[in-house]
N, C-alpha and C positions, 0 to 999 in steps of 0.2 A: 537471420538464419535460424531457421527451428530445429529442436535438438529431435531426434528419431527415437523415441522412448517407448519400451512394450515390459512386461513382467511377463513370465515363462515357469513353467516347474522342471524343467529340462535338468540334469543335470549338468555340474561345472564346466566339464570336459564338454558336452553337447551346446553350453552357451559359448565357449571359447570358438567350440567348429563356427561355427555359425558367424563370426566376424568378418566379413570382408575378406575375398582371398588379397593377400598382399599385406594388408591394413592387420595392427595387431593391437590387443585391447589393456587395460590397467585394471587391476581389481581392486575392489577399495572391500574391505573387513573391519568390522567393528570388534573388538574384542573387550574384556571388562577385569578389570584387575584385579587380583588377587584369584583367578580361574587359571585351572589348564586351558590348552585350544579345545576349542568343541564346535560343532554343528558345523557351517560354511565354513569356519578356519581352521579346524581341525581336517577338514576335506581337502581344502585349498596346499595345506602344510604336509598330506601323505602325494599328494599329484605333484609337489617341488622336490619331492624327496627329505622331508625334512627341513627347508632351506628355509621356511620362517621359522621356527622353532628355531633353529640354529643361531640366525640373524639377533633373534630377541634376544640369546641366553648371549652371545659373543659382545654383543653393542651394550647389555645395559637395557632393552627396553622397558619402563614400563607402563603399563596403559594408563597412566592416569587418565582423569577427563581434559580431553580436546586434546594430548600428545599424540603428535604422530609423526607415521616412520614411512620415508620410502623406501625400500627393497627392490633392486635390478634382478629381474629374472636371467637364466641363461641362456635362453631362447630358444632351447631344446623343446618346448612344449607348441602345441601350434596352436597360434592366437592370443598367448598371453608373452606380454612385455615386463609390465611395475606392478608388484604390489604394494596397494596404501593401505597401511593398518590406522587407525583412531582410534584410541583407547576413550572409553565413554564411565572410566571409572570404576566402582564397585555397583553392580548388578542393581542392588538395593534402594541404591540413592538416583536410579538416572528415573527422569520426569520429560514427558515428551516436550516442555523448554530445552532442557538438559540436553535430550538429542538432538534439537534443533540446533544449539549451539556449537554441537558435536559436525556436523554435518555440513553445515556452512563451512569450520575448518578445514574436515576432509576436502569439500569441492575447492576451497581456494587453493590448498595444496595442491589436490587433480590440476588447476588449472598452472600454476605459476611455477610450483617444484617438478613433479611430474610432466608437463605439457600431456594432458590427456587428451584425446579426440573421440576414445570409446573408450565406456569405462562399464565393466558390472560390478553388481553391488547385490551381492547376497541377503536375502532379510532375514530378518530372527522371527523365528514364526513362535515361540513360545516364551513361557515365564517373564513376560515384560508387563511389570503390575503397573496399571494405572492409565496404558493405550493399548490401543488393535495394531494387529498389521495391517489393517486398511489405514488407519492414519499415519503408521511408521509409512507406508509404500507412498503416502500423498507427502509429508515431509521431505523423503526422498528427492522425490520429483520437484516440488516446490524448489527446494535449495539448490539442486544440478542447476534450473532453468535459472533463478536468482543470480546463482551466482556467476553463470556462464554471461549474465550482459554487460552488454558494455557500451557505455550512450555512443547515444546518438550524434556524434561532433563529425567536421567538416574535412581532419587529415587527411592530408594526401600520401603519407609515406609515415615511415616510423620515423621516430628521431634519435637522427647519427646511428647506432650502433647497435639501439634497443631491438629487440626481437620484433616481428608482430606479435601478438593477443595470441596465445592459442584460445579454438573455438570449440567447443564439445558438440561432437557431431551424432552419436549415442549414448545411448544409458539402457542396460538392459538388468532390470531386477530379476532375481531369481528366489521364487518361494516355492511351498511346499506344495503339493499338488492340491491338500483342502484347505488351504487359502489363496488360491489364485485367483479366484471372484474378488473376493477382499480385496487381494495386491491390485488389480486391473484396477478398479472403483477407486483405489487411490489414487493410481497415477491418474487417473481421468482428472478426478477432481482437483489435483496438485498442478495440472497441467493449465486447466484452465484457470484456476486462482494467480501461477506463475504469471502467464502471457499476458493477465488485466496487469496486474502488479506492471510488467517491463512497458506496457502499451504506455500506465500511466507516467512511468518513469520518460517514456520517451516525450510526452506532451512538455511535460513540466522544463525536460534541460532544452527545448528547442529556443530560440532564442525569437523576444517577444517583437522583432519586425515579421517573425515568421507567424509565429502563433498567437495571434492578433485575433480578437474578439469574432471576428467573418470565419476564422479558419477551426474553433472549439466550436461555433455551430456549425458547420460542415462535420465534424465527426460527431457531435450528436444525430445530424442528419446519417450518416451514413452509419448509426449505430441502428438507427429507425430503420432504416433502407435493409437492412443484414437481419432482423428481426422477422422478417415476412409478415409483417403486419401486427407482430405480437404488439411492439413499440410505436408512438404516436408522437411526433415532434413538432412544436411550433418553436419559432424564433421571431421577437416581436423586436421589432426597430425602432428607431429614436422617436417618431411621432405615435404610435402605440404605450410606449414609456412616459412620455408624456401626457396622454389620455388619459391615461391610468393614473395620473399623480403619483409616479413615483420619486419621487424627490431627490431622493437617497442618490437613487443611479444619476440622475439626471445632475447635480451636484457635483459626483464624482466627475462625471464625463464630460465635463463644461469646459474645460483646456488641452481637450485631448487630440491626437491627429485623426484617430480609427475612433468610429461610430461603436454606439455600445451593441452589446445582443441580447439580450433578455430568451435566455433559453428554456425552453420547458419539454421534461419527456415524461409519459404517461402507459403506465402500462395496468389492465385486467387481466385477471387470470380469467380461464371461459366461464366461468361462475358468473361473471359480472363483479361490477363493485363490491367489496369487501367493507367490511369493518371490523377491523382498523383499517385504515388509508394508513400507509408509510409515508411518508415526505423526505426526499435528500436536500440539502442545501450546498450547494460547494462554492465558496470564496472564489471569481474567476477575476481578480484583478491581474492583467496581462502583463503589464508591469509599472511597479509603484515606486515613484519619484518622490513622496512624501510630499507632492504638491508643493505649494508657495514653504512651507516649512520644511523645506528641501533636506532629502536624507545628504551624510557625509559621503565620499566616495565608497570607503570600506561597507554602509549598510545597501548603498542603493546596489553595491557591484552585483550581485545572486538576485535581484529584483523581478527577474523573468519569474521564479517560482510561486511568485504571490498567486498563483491559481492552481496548488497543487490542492484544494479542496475537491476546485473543480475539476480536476483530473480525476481523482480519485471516485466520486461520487458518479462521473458518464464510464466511465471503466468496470464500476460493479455493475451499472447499470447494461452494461456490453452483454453480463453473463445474464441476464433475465431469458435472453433467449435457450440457453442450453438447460436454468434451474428450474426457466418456468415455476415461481412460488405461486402460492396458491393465496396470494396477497393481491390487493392493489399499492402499486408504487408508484410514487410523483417525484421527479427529480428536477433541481430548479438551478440555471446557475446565469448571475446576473455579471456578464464577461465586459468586462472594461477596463480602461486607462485609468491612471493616477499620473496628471502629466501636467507640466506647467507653461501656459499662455497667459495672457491680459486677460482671459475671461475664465482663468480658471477660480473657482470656489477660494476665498477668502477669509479670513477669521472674523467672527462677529456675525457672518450670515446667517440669515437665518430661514431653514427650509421647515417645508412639509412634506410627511413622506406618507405612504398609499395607504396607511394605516391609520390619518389624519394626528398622527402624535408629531410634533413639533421640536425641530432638533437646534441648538444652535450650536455651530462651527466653532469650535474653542483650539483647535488644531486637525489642520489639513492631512496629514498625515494617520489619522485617525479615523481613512477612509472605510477599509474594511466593515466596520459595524454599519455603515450607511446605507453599502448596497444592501445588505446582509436583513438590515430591517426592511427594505423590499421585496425581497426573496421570501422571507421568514412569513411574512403578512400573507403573500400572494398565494404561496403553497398552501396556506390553511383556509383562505380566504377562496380564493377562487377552484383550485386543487383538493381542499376538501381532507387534504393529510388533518390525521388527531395524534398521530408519530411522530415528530419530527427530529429530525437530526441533521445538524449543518458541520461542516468542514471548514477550518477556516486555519490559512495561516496567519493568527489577530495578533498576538503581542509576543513582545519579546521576553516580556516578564513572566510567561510560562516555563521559558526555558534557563530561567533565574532560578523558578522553584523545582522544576524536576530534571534540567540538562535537556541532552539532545536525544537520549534514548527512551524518554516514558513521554507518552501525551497527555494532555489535560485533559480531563471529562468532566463536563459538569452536566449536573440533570435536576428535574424540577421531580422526577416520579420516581421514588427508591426502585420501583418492582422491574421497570423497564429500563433503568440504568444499571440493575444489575444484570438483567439480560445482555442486553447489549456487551457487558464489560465480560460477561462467560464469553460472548464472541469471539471478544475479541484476544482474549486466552487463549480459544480452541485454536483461534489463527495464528496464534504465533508473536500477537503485536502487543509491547506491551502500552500499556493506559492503566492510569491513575484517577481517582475521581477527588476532585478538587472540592473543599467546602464553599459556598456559598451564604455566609452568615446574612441573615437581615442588616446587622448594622450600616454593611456597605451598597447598599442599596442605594441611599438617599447621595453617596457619592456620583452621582448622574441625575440632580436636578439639577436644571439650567435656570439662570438667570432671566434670560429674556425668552427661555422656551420651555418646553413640557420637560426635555434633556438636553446635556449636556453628551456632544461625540468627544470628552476628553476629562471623563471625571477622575477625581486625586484617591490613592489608597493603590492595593496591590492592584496592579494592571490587569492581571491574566480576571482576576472575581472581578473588577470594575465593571471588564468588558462582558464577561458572561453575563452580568446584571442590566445591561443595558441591552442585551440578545431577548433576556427575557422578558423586558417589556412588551414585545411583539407577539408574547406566544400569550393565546388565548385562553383563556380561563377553561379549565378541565380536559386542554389537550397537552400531553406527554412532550418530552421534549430534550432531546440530549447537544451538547455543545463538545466539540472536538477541536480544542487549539493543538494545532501541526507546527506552528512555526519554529520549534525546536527539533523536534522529526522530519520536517515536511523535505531538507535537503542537508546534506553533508560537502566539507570544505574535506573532506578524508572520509576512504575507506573505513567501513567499519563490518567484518566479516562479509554476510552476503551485498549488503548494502554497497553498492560503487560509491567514489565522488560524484557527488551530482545529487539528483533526485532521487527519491526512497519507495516513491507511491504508497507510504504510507496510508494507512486505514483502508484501502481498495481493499485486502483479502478482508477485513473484518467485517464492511459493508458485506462482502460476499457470501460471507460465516452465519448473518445475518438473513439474508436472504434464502440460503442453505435452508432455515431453520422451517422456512417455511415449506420448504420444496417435498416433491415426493421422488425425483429423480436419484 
C-alpha cells in the first residue's frame, strides 16, 4: 500500500479542508524546548483555542528530544482529530541525525499510540543551522514511509485480540510558499530513497524457498525491463560460471537444490562510458547453512538474509532510472545456496577462482568471501568498474566491534571512503570505517593455496583482507559488512523486526551525487 504524500503552502485550516470528507487527520508539531509556541504550533495552538498550550502547562510537558505527547482534539474543528507534539530539544543542539531520530518517534507514535491514517506535518522553514527544508521535507517523507512498513509475512488474521497494523494512508507537509520547490524536491526524493529501502527490506524477509537465486534474477530482470532501456541485464548460469572459472561460486553451489545466477546490470549515462566505472557488489547467498560445518539452530534460523547485500545493491540500482547519474554503474551479484549434500564443498579443498588466486577451504561456512572474490574480479575485470564497492553480510565479528547499529567500512582509498562515508551521513545510515593494519594480512595465507577462506585474528579485518586481494592494483575499493545492520530480531525505531535494507539509501546518496536531477 503506498502512502499518498504531496507538500502544499496552503494554510492549516485549508490543509485540514482538504481531508477526505468523512476521514479526519492527526497533526504532528515539532516544537524545541525552552521556546514559547511559534510558527505552525503557535498557529495550530490559536485554531484549538489554546488547547495545546494549555495541555502542555496542565500535564508537565516538556519537549525534550524524542518526548512526546498525544493531545485528543474536541472535534469541533473540521478535519482535525490528535495532535502529536515531539519535542526535538533545544533549537541549537538539533543536527539533521537528531531529527531523524526525532521523527522516526513521532511516526511510531502516529502509527501505535495515535492509529494515524492521515497525518500533516508542518515544516519549519527557518533558523534550522546545519540542513534545508528540502532535506527536513525528504526526512519527513523517508520516516512516514519507513516507518509505516511492515513485512512482508503470510498472516491470515491478527492474533486473539491484537488490533490490525494501522496503515498511513497520507501525509501532507505544509511549507511556506518560498520553499515549496524545496518541500516537493524533498519529498520526491525521500520517497523514492523510502520505497528502494521497503522494496529491499521486502527481498531480504521473504523466505529463501521463495527468493531463490531464479527469483533475485527475475527482479533484476524486471529492474532492466522498468528502465526503458537505461539498464542492461545478463544473468549467466551454472555452465557460463563454469567457463568462466569461477571457482568461488561454483564451490559454494556444489550441494545446493536451486542452480546458481550470476547477475550482472549495466548501466551508461548518454555520454557513453565514463571514467570512473562505479562497480556494486552484493553478497546474494539465498540462504546459508554453514555448509558441512553446519551453523546451530539459533545462527542458521534469520539465514534467508544472507543476501541482504544483494538487495540492497539491485534496489539502488532500481533508482538509476529516476537519478539517471551521469556515471557508468556495474552492479554484480553472484546469488546462491550455502547448502549441505555428498557433493557439497569440503574442508581441505582446494579451488581456483576467475582471478586464477587459489583458495583453500579451511571452513565451509566461510562461503561468503568465495562468491564475493568472483564477483569482485569479474566487475573489474570484465565490467571495467575502477570504484568498487560490495555489500556483504561476512562476519559476525563486526557486529562484536561496533553492535547492530553502525556498519563496517573498509576502504583501500582515504579520498573515496571518505566520500562514500559523507553519503552515507547525508542518508541517515550510520558506518564506521574500520582499520585495516598490514600486519593482518598475512592472516589469509594458505597452506596448500595462494589463501586461506578462514584466516585467524579479528574476523570482520581478516575478511576485508582477503576481499582485497581481488581488487586490482590502482583501483578504488570500499567493503561494507551489514551482518550486524543487515536485519533485526526487534524493532529498533524506524527499522521493523526483520530486515533493515540497510545501505540502499547510501548506494542512492551515492548515485545522487552524481545526478543532475
Amino acid at each position: 500500500m503506498s502512502v499518498i504524500i504531496n507538500a502544499t503552502s496552503a494554510k492549516l485550516t485549508s490543509a485540514l479542508g482538504r481531508v477526505k470528507e468523512g476521514d479526519r487527520a492527526n497533526l504532528v508539531l515539532v516544537i524545541f524546548s525552552g521556546e514559547k509556541l511559534a510558527g505552525p504550533a503557535l498557529a495550530a495552538d490559536e485554531l484549538t483555542g489554546g488547547l495545546i498550550s494549555r495541555r502542555i502547562e496542565q500535564d508537565g510537558f516538556e519537549p525534550k528530544f524524542i518526548q512526546t505527547k498525544v493531545i485528543d482534539s474536541d472535534l469541533t474543528i473540521d478535519g482535525l482529530d490528535r495532535i502529536i507534539l515531539i519535542g526535538l530539544g533545544p533549537r541549537s543542539r538539533l543536527t539533521l541525525n537528531g531529527l531523524r531520530t526525532a521523527l522516526a518517534e513521532a511516526f511510531t507514535t502516529a502509527r501505535d499510540v495515535a492509529g494515524s491514517e492521515n497525518l500533516i506535518f508542518p515544516l519549519i522553514d527557518v533558523d534550522l543551522r546545519g540542513f534545508t527544508v528540502q532535506q527536513f521535507a525528504q526526512a519527513v517523507t523517508e520516516y512516514a514511509i519507513l516507518a509505516d512498513y511492515e513485512p512482508n509475512h503470510v498472516k491470515t488474521k491478527p492474533w486473539r485480540e491484537e488490533a490490525p497494523r494501522t496503515h498511513l494512508l497520507s501525509l501532507t507537509l505544509v511549507s511556506a510558499a518560498h520553499t515549496l520547490s524545496a518541500a516537493r524536491k524533498g519529498v520526491k526524493a525521500g520517497t523514492l530513497f523510502a520505497e528502494a529501502t521497503n522494496r529491499a527490506r521486502d527481498m531480504v524477509n521473504t523466505p529463501s524457498n521463495k527468493m531463490t537465486p531464479a527469483k533475485i534474477a527475475g527482479i533484476a530482470r524486471q529492474i532492466a525491463r522498468d528502465s526503458g532501456g537505461l539498464i542492461k541485464c545478463e544473468v549467466l548460469k551454472l555452465a557460463q560460471i563454469k567457463k568462466l572459472g569461477m571457482g568461488g561460486v561454483m564451490a559454494v553451489t556444489s550441494g545446493c537444490q536451486y542452480e546458481p545466477a550470476f547477475i550482472v546490470l549495466s548501466y551508461d549515462p548518454e555520454i557513453g562510458v565514463t571514467q570512473p566505472v562505479l562497480g556494486l557488489v552484493g553478497k546474494g547467498i539465498t540462504f546459508d547453512s554453514g555448509g558441512l560445518n553446519v551453523k546451530d539452530d539459533d545462527g542458521m534460523r534469520d539465514m534467508k538474509m544472507d543476501m541482504a547485500g544483494a538487495a540492497a545493491v539491485l534496489q539502488a540500482m532500481s533508482l538509476v532510472t529516476s537519478l539517471k547519474p551521469q556515471i557508468s554503474v556495474r552492479a554484480v551479484v553472484a546469488a546462491c545456496e550455502n547448502m549441505i549434500d555428498a557433493r557439497s564443498m569440503r574442508q581441505g579443498n582446494l579451488i581456483k577462482t576467475m582471478s586464477g588466486l587459489t583458495i583453500e577451504i579451511d571452513h565451509t561456512d566461510a562461503e561468503g568471501r568465495l562468491t564475493l572474490a568472483d564477483a569482485i574480479h569479474y566487475i573489474q575485470e570484465v565490467g571495467q568498474a575502477n570504484q568498487v564497492i560490495d555489500v556483504a553480510t561476512l562476519t559476525g565479528d563486526v557486529e562484536s566491534a561496533l553492535g547492530n547499529l553502525v556498519t563496517g567500512a573498509f576502504g583501500n582509498n582515504d579520498r573515496f571512503t571518505r566520500n562514500f562515508l559523507q553519503c552515507a551521513k547525508d542518508a541517515g545510515e550510520a558506518m564506521h570505517e574500520c582499520p585495516m593494519p598490514d600486519e593482518y594480512r598475512i592472516n589469509n595465507k594458505g597452506r596448500m593455496a595462494d589463501l586461506t577462506n578462514s584466516g585467524d585474528g579479528p574476523g570482520h579485518i581478516t575478511a576485508a583482507w582477503f576481499l582485497r586481494e581481488f581488487v586490482k592494483e590502482g583501483n578504488s575499493w570500499i567493503h561494507l559488512d551489514i551482518a550486524g545492520t543487515g536485519f533485526r530480531r526487534h524493532e529498533h525505531r524506524a527499522d521493523p523486526e526483520g530486515a533493515t535494507g540497510v545501505a540502499t539509501r547510501s548506494l542512492a546518496q551515492l548515485l545522487r551525487q552524481y545526478s543532475k536531477v
